[in-house]
C-alpha positions in Angstrom: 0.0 0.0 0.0 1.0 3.7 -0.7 0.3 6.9 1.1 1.7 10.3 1.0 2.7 12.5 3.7 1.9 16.0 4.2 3.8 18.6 6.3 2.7 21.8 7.5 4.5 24.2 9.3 2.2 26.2 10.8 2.6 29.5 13.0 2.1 27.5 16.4 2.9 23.8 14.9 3.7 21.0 12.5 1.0 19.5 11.7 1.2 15.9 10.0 -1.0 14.0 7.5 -0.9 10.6 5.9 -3.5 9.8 3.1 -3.7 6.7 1.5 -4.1 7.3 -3.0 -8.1 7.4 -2.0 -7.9 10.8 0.1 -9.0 8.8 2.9 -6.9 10.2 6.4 -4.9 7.4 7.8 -2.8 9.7 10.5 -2.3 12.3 11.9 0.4 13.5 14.6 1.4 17.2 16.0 3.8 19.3 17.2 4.0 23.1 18.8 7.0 24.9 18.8 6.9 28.8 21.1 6.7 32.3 19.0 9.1 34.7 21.0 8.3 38.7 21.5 10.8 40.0 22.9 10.2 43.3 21.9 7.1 45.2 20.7 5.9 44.4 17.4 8.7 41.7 17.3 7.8 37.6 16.3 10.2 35.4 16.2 10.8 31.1 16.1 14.0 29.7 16.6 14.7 27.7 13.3 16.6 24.4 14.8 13.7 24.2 17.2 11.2 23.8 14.6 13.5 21.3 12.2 14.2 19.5 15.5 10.1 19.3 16.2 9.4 18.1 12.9 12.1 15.6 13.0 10.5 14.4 16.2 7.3 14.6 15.4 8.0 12.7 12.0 10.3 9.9 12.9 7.9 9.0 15.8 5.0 9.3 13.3 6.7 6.9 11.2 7.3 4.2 13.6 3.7 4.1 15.2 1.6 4.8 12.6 3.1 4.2 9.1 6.0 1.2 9.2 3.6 -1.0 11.3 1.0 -0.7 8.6 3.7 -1.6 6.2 2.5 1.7 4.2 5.2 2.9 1.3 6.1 6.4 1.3 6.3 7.6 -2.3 6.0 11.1 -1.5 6.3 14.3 1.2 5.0 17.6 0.3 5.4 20.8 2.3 3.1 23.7 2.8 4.3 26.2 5.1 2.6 29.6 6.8 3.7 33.2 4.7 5.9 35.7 4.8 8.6 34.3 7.2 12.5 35.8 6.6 15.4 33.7 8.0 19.0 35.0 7.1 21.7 32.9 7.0 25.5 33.0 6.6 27.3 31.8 3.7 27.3 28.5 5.5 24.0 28.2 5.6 23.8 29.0 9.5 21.1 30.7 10.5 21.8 34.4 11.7 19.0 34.6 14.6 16.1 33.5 15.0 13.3 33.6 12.0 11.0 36.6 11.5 7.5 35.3 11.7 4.4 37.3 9.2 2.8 38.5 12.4 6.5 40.8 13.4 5.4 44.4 13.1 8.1 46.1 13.7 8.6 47.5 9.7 5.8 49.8 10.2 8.0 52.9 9.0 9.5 51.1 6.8 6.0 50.4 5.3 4.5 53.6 5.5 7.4 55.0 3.8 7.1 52.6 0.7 3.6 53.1 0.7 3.5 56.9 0.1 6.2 56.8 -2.3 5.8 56.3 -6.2 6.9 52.7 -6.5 4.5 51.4 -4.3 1.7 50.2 -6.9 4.3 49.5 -9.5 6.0 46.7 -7.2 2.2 45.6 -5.5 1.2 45.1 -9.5 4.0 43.3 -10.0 4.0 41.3 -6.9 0.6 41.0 -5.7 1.4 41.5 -2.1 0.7 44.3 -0.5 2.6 46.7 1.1 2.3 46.2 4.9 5.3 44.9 7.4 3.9 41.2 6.8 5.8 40.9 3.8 9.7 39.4 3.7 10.1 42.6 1.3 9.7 45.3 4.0 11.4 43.1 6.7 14.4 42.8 4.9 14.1 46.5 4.2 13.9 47.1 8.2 16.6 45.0 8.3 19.1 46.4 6.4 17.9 50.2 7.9 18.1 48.7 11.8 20.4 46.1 12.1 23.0 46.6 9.7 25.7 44.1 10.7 23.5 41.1 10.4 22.2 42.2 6.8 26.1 42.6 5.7 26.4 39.3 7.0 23.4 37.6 5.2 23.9 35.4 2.6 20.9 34.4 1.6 17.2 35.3 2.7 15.3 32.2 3.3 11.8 31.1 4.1 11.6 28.9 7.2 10.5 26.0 4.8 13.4 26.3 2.4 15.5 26.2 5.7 13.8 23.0 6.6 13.9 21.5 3.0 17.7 22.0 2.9 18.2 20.2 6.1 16.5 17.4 4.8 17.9 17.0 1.5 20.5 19.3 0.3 18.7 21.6 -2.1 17.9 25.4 -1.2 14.7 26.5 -3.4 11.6 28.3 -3.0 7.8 27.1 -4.4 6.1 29.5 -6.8 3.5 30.0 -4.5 5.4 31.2 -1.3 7.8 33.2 -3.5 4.6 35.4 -4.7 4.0 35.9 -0.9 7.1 38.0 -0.4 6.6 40.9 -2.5 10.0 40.2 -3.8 8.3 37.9 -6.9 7.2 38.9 -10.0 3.9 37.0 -10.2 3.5 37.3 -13.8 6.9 36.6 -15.2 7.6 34.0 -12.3 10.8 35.9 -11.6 12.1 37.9 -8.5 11.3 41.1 -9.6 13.8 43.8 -9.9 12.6 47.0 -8.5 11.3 44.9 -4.9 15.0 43.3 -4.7 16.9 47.1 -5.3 14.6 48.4 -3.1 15.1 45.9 -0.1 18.9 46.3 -1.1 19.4 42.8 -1.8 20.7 40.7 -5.3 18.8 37.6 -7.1 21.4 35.5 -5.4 20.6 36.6 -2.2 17.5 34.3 -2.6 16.9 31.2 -3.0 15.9 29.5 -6.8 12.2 29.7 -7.3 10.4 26.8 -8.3 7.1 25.2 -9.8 4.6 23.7 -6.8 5.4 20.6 -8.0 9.0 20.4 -7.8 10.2 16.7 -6.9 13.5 16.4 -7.6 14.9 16.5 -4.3 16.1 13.7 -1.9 16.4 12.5 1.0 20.2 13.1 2.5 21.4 9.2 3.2 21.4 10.1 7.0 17.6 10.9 7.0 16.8 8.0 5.2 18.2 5.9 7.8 17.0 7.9 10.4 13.5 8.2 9.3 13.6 4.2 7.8 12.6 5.8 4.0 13.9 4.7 1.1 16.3 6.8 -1.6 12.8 7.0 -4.3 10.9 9.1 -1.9 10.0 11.5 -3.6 10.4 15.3 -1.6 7.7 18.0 -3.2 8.2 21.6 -2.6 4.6 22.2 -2.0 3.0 25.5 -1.5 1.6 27.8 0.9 -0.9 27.5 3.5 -2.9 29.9 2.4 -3.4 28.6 -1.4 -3.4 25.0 -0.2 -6.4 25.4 2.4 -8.1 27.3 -0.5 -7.7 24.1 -2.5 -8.2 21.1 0.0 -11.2 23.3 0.7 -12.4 22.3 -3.2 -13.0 26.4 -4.1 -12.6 26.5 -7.8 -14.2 28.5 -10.2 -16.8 31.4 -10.0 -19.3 31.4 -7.6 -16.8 30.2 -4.4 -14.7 31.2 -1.7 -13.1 29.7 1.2 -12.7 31.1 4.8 -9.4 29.9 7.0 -9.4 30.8 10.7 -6.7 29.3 12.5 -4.1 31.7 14.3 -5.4 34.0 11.6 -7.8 33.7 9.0 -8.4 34.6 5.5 -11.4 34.8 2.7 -9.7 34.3 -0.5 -11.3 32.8 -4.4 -9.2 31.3 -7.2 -9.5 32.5 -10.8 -7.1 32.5 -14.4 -6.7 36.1 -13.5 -5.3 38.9 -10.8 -7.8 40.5 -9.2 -7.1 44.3 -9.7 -7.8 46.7 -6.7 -6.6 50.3 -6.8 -6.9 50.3 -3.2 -4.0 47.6 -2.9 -6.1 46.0 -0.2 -6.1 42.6 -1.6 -3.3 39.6 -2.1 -2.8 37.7 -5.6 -0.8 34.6 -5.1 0.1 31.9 -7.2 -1.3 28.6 -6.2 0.1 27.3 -9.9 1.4 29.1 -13.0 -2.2 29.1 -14.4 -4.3 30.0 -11.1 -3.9 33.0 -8.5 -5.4 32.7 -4.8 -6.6 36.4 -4.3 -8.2 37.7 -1.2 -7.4 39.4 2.1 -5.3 37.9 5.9 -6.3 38.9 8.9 -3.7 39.1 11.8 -6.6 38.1 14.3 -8.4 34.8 14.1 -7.9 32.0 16.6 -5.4 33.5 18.1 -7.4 36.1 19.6 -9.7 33.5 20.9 -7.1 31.6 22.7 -5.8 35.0 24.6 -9.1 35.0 25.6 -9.3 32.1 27.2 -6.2 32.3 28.7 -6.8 35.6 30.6 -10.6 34.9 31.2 -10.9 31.0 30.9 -11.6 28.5 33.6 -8.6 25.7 33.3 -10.3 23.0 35.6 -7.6 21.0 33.8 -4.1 22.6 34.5 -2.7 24.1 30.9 -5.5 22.0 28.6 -6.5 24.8 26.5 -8.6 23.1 24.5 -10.6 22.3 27.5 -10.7 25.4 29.2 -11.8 26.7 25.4 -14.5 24.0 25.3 -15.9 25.7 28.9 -16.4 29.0 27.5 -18.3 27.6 24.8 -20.8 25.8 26.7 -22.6 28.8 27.7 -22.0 31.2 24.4 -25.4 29.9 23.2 -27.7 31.7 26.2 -26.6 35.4 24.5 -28.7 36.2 21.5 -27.0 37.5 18.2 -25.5 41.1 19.0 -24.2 40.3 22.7 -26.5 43.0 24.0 -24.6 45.7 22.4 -21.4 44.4 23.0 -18.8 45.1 20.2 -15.2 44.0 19.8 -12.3 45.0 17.7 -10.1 41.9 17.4 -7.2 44.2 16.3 -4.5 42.8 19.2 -2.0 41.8 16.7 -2.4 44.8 14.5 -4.4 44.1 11.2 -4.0 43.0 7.6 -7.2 43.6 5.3 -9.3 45.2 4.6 -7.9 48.3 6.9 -4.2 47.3 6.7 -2.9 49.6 9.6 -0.4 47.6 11.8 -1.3 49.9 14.3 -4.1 48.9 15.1 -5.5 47.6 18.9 -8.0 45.7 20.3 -11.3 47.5 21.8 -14.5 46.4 24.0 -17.3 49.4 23.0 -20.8 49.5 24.5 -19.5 47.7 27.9 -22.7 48.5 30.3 -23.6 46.8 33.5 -25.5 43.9 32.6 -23.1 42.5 30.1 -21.4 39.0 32.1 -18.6 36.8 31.0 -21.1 34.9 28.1 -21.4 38.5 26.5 -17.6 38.8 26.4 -17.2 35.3 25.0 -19.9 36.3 22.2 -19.0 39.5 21.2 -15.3 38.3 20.8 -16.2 35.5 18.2 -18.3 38.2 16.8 -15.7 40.3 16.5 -13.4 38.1 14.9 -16.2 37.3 12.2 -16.8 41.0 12.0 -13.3 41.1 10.4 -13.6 38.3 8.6 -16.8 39.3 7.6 -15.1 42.8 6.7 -12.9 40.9 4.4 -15.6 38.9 2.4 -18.0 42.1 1.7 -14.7 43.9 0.3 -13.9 40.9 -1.7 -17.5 40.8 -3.4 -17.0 44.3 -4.8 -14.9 42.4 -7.6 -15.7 39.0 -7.6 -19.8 37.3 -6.7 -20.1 35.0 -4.0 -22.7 32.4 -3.5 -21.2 30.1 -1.1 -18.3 29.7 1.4 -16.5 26.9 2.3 -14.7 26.9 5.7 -11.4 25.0 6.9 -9.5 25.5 10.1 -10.1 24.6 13.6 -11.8 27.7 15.1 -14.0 28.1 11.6 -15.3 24.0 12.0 -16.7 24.6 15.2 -20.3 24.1 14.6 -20.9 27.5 16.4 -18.5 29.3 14.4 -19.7 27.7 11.1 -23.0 29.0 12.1 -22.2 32.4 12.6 -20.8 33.0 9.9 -23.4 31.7 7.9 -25.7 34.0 9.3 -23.7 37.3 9.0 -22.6 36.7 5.7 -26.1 35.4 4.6 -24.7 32.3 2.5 -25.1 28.5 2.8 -21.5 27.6 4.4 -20.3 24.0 4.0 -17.4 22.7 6.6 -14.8 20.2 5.5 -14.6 16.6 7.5 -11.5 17.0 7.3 -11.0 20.1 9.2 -7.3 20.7 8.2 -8.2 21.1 4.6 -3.9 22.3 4.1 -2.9 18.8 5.1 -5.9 18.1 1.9 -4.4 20.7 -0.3 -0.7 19.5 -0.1 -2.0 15.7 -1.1 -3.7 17.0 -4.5 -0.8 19.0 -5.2 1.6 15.8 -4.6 -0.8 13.6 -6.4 -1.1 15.5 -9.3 2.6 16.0 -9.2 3.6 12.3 -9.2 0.3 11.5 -12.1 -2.5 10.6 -9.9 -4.1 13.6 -11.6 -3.3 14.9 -14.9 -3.5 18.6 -13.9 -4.1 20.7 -10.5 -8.3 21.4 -11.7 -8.8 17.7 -12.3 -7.8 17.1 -8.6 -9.7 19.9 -6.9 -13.1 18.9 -8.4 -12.3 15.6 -6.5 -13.2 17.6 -2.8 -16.9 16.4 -1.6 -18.5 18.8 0.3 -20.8 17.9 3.4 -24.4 19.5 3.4 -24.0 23.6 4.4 -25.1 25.5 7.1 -27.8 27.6 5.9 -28.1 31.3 7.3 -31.0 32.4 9.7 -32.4 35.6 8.4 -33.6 36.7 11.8 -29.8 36.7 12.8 -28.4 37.9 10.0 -30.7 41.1 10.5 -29.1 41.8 13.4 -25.4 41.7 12.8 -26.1 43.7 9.8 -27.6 46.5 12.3 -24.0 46.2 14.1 -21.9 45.7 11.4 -21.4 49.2 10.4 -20.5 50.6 13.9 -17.6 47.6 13.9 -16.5 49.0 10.9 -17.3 52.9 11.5 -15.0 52.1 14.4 -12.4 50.4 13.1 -11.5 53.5 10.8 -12.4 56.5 13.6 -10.0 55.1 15.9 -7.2 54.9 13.6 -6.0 58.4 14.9 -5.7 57.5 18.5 -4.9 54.0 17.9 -1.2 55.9 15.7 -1.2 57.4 18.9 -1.1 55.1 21.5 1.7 53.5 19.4 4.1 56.4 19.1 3.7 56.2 22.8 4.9 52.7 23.3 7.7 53.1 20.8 
């Protein structure tokens, strides 16, 4: 029997798939790894502590799940989270820790791009926006703030080409998480010149970009033995989190969208062609050559729920946030549609689309006396669907929408689904599978080894369970809110520049 093996590195974890040639799930295994702050705006990982987790958490996969099966491996494929910027020497040692998409702390360096004239020449060209997210304004900071390591820098890696190389040898970059830089030139799939003499940097200073399907590279002998894998497995490059989701999701075509909310969250379609905003508020990256993933991030999705928890939660069980996550739900239902009055602005970590303003904060607004802890709970989800919500209505003004399908583990929760069926007023359908990256990276491996003949064939492939179907009675009440959460979001933005000139 044959499977293939998915990897994700993820902003909190590696997460681990095995699918048999049929789709079908046959394991799973995790593994967190800590995002450091040390300063404000700042988010970094240590690189060796995430190839060291995967390693772990792969090898020990192997051995209890896979082997004992007597499964062949005949392929891994990779997807990874955005916008992450490790340098390295000329070694290939890692100078410091990696620079994670949420790290803020190019805001000037941002702003000053953005007000300058080759701001929508390099977003047409490159499809990400301008904002401190992207590995093209962090390298910027980099080389305005900490000048000793960017003399030193060798290369400018994503933390998934770091972890490729370990493993086999070969230093590249996928199509797809190359267009996420702002450094790629999405249309002539090449890094794209006025980014890289802007950031300071050379073509050599990055790593060789490649198609999605890139399976060339090996296994080094020592991993082979280590991991008991033979020479012929095959190592796929893979793709991004964001475009995979969108495809394990099985959006395709007019009509569809998907909705991600994991640590963040995203409302993105697929189409043959860039979506086009003079507003720059919107992403276009390449999930193939042929297709773009276009849409918006927000900074705030299950991650703002778990902060929650942990300053408000009840942990009966000592540390078992899932639990303690699970409590605050039980009760969430008792509130009616609205919380009472009770809005919130999920803006902790700053925020990506539609209002892309990294200073952004987060804000309760209507508190009165009779609002209790289930209010907070509600109006906190709400909020975080607000944004998303935010997101979608900015996205319909160029593309229709007629359904949504939802992946992720805060967006499958049969309370979440719900929600946002109701606010965005759409039948919503949730994946059994509710990891649809893990989904994604085995339809991009299939097709890449000939399951499928090409990348639409595979997506039409994803079933989708029976929707959630919006109540109208709800709906008609977070539309009354809706515009005060977004009246908000841009009246504040004054005070909220403030409040972070005084914490610089």
């Amino acid at each position: 029997m044959e499977c293939i093996i998915t990897i994700d590195l993820g902003t909190s974890a590696v997460r681990i798939f095995a699918f048999d040639m049929d789709k079908k799930v046959i394991g799973t295994a995790k593994g967190s790894y800590p995002t450091f702050h040390t300063q404000p705006d700042y988010s970094e990982q240590d690189p060796e502590q995430i190839f060291i987790t995967v390693l772990f958490v792969l090898k020990n996969f192997l051995n209890e799940k896979i082997h004992p099966a007597k499964y062949a491996v005949t392929a891994i494929c990779f997807s990874a989270a955005m916008h992450s910027v490790l340098p390295v020497d000329k070694n290939g040692v890692p100078l410091g820790n990696a620079i994670t998409w949420s790290d803020n702390r190019g805001k000037k360096e941002a702003a000053l791009l953005k007000q300058s004239a080759e701001s929508k020449k390099i977003y047409d060209a490159t499809g990400t926006p301008i904002h401190p997210m992207s590995p093209l304004i962090k390298i910027t900071w980099m080389k305005n703030n900490d000048a000793d390591r960017f003399r030193q820098t060798s290369k400018f890696l994503s933390v998934k080409s770091y972890i490729i190389q370990q493993l086999t040898g070969e230093l590249n970059i996928d199509f797809s998480l190359a267009s996420a830089t702002g450094l790629f030139n999405i249309h002539s799939l090449k890094w794209e010149e006025d980014a890289l003499r802007y950031a300071g940097i050379r073509t050599d200073n990055l790593p060789d970009a490649v198609p999605v399907y890139y399976n060339s590279a090996r296994l080094r002998k020592e991993f082979q033995n280590l991991l008991g894998l033979p020479a012929t497995t095959k190592i796929i490059t893979g793709a991004s989190d964001g475009c995979l989701a969108t495809l394990g999701a099985g959006v395709w075509g007019e009509g569809k969208a998907t909705v991600t909310i994991e640590q963040s969250g995203a409302v993105r379609v697929v189409g043959k062609e860039v979506l086009k905003d003079e507003k720059q508020r919107f992403f276009n990256y390449l999930l193939d050559e042929n297709y773009y993933v276009s849409g918006g991030p927000t900074n705030n999705g299950g991650v703002i729920f778990e902060w929650f928890a942990r300053q408000f939660g009840d942990f009966k069980n000592a540390y078992d946030l899932d639990d303690c996550i699970a409590h605050l739900m039980q009760d969430v239902h008792e509130v009616a549609a609205g919380s009472d009055g009770l809005l919130f602005l999920p803006y902790l970590l700053g925020e990506r689309a539609p209002i892309w303003n990294a200073n952004a904060r987060g804000v309760y607004f209507g508190i009165n006396f009779k609002h209790e802890q289930q209010h907070f709970v509600r109006a906190t989800i709400e909020g975080i669907m607000y944004e998303i919500y935010s997101i979608g209505k900015t996205l319909e003004e160029h593309r229709s929408i007629n359904s949504l399908s939802v992946n992720g583990s805060f967006a499958s929760m049969p309370f979440w689904a719900q929600m946002m069926a109701d606010m965005f007023n759409k039948p919503v359908s949730v994946k059994d599978n509710s990891n649809s990256i893990g989904l994604g990276a085995f339809l991009i491996a299939a097709t890449s080894i000939g399951a499928y003949a090409k990348l639409e064939d595979a997506a039409k492939t994803v079933d989708l369970p029976e929707p959630y179907k919006p109540r109208k009675s709800d709906h008609a009440v977070y539309m009354k809110y809706f515009p005060i959460f977004e009246r908000l979001s841009v009246k504040l933005a004054d005070e909220f520049d403030a409040l972070s000139a005084l914490n610089e």
